[in-house]
C-alpha positions in Angstrom: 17.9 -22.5 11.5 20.4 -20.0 12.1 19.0 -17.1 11.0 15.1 -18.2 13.0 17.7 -18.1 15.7 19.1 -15.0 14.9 15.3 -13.4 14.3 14.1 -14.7 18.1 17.0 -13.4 19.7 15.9 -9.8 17.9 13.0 -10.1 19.3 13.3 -11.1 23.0 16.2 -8.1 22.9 13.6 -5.4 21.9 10.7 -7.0 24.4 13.2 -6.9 27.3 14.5 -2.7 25.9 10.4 -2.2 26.2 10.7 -2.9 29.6 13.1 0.0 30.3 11.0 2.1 28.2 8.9 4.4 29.7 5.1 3.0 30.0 3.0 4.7 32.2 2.1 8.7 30.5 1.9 11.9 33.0 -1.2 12.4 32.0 -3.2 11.9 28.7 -3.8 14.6 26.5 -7.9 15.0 26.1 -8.3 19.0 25.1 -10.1 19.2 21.9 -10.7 15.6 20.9 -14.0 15.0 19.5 -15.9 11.7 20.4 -17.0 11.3 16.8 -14.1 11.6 15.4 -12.4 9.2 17.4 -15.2 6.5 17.0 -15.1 6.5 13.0 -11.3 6.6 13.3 -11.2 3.2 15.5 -13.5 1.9 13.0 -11.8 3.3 9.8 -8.5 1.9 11.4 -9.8 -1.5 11.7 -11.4 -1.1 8.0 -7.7 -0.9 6.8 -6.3 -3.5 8.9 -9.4 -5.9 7.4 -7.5 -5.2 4.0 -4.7 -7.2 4.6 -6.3 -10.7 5.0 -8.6 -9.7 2.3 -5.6 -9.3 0.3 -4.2 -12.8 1.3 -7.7 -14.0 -0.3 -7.2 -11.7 -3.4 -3.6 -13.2 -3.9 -4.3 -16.7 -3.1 -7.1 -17.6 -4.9 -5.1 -16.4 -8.2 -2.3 -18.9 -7.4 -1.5 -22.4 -7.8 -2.8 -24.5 -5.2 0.9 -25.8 -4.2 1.4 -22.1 -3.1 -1.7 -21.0 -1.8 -0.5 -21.3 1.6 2.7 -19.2 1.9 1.1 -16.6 -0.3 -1.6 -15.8 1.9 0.7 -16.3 4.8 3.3 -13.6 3.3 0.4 -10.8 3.6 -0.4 -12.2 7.2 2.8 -12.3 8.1 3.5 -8.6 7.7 1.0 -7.4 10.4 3.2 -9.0 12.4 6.7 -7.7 11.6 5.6 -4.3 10.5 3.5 -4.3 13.6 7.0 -4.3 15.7 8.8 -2.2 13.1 6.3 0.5 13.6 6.4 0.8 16.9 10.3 0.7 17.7 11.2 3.2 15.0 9.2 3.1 11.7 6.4 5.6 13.1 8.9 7.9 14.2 10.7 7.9 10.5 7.4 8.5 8.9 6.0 11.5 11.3 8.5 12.0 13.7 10.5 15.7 13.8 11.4 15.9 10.4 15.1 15.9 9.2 15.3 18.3 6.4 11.7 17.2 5.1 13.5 13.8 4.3 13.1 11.5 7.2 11.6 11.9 10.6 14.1 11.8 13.7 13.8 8.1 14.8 13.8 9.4 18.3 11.1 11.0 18.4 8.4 8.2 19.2 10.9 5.5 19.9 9.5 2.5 20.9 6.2 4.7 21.2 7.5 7.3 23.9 5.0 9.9 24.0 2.4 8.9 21.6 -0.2 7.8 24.5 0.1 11.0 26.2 1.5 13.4 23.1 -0.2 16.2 21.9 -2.7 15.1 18.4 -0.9 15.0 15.5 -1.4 18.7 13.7 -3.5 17.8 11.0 -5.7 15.5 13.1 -6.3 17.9 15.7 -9.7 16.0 16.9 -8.2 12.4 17.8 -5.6 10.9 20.2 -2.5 10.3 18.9 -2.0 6.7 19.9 -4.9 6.6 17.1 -3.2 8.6 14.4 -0.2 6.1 14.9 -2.3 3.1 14.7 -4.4 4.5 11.7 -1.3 5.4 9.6 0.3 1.6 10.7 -2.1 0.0 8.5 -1.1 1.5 5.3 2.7 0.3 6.8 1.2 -3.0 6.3 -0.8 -3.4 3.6 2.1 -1.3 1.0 4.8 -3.9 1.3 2.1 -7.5 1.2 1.0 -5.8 -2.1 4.3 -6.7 -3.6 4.0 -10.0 -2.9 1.9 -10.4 -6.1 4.7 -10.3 -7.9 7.4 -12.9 -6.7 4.4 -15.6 -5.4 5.9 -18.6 -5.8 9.6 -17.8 -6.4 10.7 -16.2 -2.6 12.0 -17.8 0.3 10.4 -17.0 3.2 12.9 -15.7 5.4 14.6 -13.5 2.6 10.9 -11.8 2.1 11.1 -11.2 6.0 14.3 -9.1 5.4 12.9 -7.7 2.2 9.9 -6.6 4.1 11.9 -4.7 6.8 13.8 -3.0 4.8 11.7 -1.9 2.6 9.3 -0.4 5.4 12.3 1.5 7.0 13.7 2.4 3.6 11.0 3.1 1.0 7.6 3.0 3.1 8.8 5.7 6.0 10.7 8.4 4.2 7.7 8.5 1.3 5.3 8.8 3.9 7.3 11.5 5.7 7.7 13.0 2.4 4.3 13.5 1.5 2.1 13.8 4.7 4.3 15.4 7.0 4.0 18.8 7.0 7.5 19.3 6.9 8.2 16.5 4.1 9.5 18.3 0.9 6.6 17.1 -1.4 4.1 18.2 1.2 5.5 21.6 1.0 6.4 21.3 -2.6 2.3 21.3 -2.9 2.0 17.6 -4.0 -1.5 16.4 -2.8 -2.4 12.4 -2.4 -4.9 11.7 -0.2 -4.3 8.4 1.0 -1.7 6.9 -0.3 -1.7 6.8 -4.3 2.5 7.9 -4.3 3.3 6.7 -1.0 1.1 2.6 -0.7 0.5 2.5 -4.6 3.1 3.6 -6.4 5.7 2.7 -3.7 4.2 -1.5 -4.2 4.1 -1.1 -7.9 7.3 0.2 -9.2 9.2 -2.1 -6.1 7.3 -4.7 -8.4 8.5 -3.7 -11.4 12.3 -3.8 -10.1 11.3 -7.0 -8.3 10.1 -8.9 -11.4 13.1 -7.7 -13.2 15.8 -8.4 -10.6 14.2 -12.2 -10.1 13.3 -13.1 -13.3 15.0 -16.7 -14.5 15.4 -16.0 -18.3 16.5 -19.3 -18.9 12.9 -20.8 -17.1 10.0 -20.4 -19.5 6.9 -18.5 -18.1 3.9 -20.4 -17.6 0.2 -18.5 -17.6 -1.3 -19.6 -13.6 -4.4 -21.0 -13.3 -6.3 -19.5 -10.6 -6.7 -22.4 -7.9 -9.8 -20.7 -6.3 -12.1 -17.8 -8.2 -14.7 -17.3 -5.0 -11.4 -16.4 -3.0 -10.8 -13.8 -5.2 -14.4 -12.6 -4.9 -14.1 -12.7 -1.2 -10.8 -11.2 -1.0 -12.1 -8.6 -3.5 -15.2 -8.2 -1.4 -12.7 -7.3 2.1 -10.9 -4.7 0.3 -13.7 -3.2 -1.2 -15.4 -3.1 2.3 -11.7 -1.9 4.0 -11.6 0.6 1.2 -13.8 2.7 3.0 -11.5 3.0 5.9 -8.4 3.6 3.9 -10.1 6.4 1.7 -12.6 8.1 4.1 -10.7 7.5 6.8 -7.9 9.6 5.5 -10.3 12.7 6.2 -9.0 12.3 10.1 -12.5 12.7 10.9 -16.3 12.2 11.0 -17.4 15.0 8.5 -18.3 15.9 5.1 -14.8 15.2 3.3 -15.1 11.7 4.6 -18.2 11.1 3.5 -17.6 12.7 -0.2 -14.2 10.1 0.0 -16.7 7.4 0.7 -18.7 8.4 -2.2 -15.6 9.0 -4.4 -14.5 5.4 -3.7 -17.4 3.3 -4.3 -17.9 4.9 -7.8 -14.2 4.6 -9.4 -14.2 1.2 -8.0 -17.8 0.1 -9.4 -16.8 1.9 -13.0 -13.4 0.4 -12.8 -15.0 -2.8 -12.3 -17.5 -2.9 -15.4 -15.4 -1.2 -17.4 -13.0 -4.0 -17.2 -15.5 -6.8 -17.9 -16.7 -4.9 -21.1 -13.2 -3.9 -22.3 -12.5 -7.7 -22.4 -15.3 -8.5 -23.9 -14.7 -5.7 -26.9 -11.3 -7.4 -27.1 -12.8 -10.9 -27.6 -12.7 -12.8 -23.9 -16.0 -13.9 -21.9 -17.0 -11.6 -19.4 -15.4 -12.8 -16.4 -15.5 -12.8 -12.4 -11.6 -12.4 -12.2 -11.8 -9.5 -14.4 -14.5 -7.7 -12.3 -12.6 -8.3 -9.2 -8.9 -7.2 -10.5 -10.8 -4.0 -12.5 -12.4 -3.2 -9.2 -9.1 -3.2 -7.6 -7.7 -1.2 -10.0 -10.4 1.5 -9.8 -9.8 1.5 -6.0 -6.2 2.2 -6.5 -6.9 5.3 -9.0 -9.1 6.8 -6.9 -7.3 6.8 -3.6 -5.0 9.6 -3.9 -7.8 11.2 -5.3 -10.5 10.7 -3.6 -10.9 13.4 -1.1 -10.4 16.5 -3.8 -12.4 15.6 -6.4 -16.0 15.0 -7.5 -18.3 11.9 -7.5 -18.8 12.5 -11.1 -15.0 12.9 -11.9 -14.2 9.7 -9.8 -16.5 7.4 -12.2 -14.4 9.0 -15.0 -11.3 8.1 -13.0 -12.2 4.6 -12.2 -12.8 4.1 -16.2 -9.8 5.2 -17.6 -7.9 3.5 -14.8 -9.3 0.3 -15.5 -8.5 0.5 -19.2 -5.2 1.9 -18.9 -4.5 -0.9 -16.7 -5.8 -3.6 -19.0 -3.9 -2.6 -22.0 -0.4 -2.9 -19.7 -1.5 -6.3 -18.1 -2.0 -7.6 -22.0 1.7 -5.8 -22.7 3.1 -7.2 -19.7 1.9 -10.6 -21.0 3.8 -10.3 -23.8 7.0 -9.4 -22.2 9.5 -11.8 -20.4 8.7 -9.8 -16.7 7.7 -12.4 -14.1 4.9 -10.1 -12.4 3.3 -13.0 -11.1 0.1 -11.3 -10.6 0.1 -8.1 -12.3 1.1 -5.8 -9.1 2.8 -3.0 -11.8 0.4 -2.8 -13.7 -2.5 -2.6 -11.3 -1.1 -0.9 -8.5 2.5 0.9 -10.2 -0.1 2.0 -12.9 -3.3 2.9 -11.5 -1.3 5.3 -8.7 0.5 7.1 -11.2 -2.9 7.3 -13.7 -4.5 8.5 -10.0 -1.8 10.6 -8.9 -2.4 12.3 -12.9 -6.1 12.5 -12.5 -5.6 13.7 -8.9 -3.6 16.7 -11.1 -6.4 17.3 -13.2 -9.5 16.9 -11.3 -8.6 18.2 -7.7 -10.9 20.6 -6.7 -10.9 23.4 -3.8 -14.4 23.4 -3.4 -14.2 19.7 -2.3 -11.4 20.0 0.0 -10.5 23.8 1.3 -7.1 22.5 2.4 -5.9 22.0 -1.0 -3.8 25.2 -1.2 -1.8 24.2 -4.1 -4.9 25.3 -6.6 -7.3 23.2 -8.7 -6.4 20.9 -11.7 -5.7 21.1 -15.1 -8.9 20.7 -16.1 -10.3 23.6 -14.2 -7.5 25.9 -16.2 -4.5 25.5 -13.4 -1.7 24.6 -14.1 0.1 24.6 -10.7 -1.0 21.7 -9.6 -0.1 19.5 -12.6 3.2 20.8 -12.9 3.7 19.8 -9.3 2.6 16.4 -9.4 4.4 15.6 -12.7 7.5 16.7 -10.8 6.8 14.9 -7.7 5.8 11.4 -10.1 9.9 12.0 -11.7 11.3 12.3 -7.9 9.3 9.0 -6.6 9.7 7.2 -9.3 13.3 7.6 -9.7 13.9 7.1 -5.8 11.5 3.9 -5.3 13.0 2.2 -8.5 16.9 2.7 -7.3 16.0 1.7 -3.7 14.0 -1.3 -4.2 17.0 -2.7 -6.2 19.1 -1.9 -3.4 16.7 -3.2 -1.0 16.5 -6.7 -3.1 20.4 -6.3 -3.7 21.1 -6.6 0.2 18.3 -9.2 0.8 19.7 -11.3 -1.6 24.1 -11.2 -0.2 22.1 -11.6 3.5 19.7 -14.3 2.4 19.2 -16.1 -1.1 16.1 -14.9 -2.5 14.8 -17.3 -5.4 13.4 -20.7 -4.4 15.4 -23.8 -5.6 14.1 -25.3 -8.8 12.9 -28.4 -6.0 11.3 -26.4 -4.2 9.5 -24.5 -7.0 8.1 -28.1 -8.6 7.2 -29.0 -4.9 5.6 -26.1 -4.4 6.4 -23.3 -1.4 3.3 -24.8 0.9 5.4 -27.8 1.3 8.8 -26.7 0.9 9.2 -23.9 3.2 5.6 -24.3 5.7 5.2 -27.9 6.1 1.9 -27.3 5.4 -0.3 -28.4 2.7 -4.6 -28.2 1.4 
């Protein structure tokens, strides 16, 4: 009760400081925005937003039905608090004026000053800024719910809001200034990910990692989950494929050809990623399988996204296919292991960003995307570009894995993270919601 009281208060304060903050712009900026652009960019922005409840879907159907409520409710949840945190300060940390290509100034767009009437952003010269903002706060969103896969079932509610905070202001913003500022040191360091393999995949799946680690209850036995509900993870499957297009093609910051060979890029990892994971099962012995589809698909989607606007449609069908068996092979190992990755976040979306952000290094290709100045990939005889990313991969890694278990460190002195053993039989709907089937 406290702490709900605690939250409100936080967030009448900031309503009443938007008051005081300056609403009404001089004048808005219009010189050189392109209608297109601006209409596939509304669309591509509510694409990515459309991911999020199709992620609630994905989760929750692969969960007991005792905690098919709060999961779905943890992804929903973040469009709201994220939503706040962006505009306050977290926009202006990710691509505000940048603090030694670390961190953006968090004064910049404070509370949003001058992003309705601020010049475009300089690598999306064509649309409003308000629109750049809104575009890049859907991957805010969707990056921290994909953790949720791995501590369904075992979180309290209002430690994960805490947890979801932080890690926005302390993981999500500098890795995005890092990498798509043009400032941020890997930007200039020449690392290339298109939409978000290092900064949404990567960033989810190692925090994971540390996650499953940090709350794993060695003295609990794990249990394989039943899925409560397969057609939810079809549907949920279905909305991410569909919002996919957004998040990929969308990252072109524009109606053109590079969006449209994203578009292309996506659909095919995902689609190989997809079959290959039903056959590789099948090879190993298992029934070909709707879950297994759905999670391969997935998987494929991840690979390709940091990929998918430098290399070629034929390339991103042999990305999709390695992905999806790389992946399989560490979901069997993870099985085996006493890591409670509830469902498989590491080694779908920790794994197939780091197997994208590789392939990215081998397969990137000038002729598909001119602003690729770093230099093709391996495979093309470069190797610039590869030694690049495999430095980039040590920096991330190493900073996402110690500040997640900072990040769950604090959460857990400020609020007690696990659930009780009561509340875990009960089940979370119950027990924290109320709320039941």
């Amino acid at each position: 009760m406290k702490k709900s009281i605690i939250y409100l208060v936080l967030l009448v304060a900031i309503s009443i400081l938007a008051l005081f903050m300056p609403g009404v712009p001089g004048s808005i900026h219009t010189e050189g925005i392109n209608s297109g652009d601006v209409a596939w960019m509304l669309a591509a922005s509510a694409l990515v937003l459309l991911m999020t409840p199709g992620l609630a879907y994905f989760y929750g159907g692969m969960i007991d039905t005792k905690n098919i409520i709060s999961t779905m409710l943890q992804s929903f949840i973040a469009m709201g608090v994220i939503s706040v945190v962006w505009i306050v300060v977290g926009f202006s940390l990710a691509f505000g004026d940048t603090i030694g290509g670390f961190i953006g100034n968090p004064g910049t767009f404070f509370m949003f000053q001058n992003v309705l009437d601020g010049k475009p952003w300089s690598l999306a010269p064509t649309i409003p800024l308000v629109l750049f903002a809104f575009f890049q706060l859907k991957f805010a969103i969707i990056t921290p719910a994909l953790i949720t896969g791995t501590f369904a079932e075992r979180v309290r509610f209002k430690s994960y809001i805490i947890f979801l905070v932080l890690f926005s202001l302390f993981i999500y913003a500098p890795l995005a200034h890092w990498t798509w500022h043009p400032e941020g040191f890997l930007f200039k360091l020449g690392v290339l990910d298109f939409a978000g393999g290092t900064v949404v995949h990567m960033s989810a799946g190692f925090a994971a990692l540390i996650a499953s680690i940090y709350l794993r209850d060695k003295s609990v036995k794990k249990e394989a989950i039943s899925p409560a509900n397969i057609p939810f993870v079809l549907l949920g499957t279905g909305l991410l494929w569909f919002g996919w297009f957004g998040f990929n093609a969308g990252s072109a910051l524009g109606a053109g050809a590079l969006a449209a060979s994203a578009f292309a890029t996506t659909n095919t990892a995902s689609a190989a990623a997809g079959l290959c994971w039903v056959l590789f099962d099948v090879v190993r012995g298992k029934k070909p399988s709707a879950l297994g589809f759905c999670i391969g698909a997935v998987v494929g989607l991840v690979a390709i996204t940091p990929a998918a606007g430098y290399v070629t449609i034929p390339h991103s069908l042999f990305i999709g296919t390695v992905a999806a068996i790389i992946s399989n092979v560490v979901v069997h190992w993870k099985s085996k292991t006493s890591l409670e990755d509830t469902l498989d976040v590491f080694p779908c979306h920790g794994v197939g960003g780091l197997v994208g952000m590789i392939m990215t290094a081998l397969f990137a290709n000038q002729a598909v995307n001119a602003a690729n100045t770093t230099g093709n990939g391996l495979f093309f005889g470069d190797t610039t570009l590869f030694l690049v990313h495999l430095k980039g991969l040590v920096i991330v890694i190493a900073y996402i894995t110690v500040g997640s278990y900072i990040i769950l460190k604090v959460t857990d002195l400020i609020s007690s993270m696990r659930v009780s053993s009561e509340e875990l039989a009960v089940g979370s709907d119950y027990a924290q919601h109320g709320e039941t089937l």
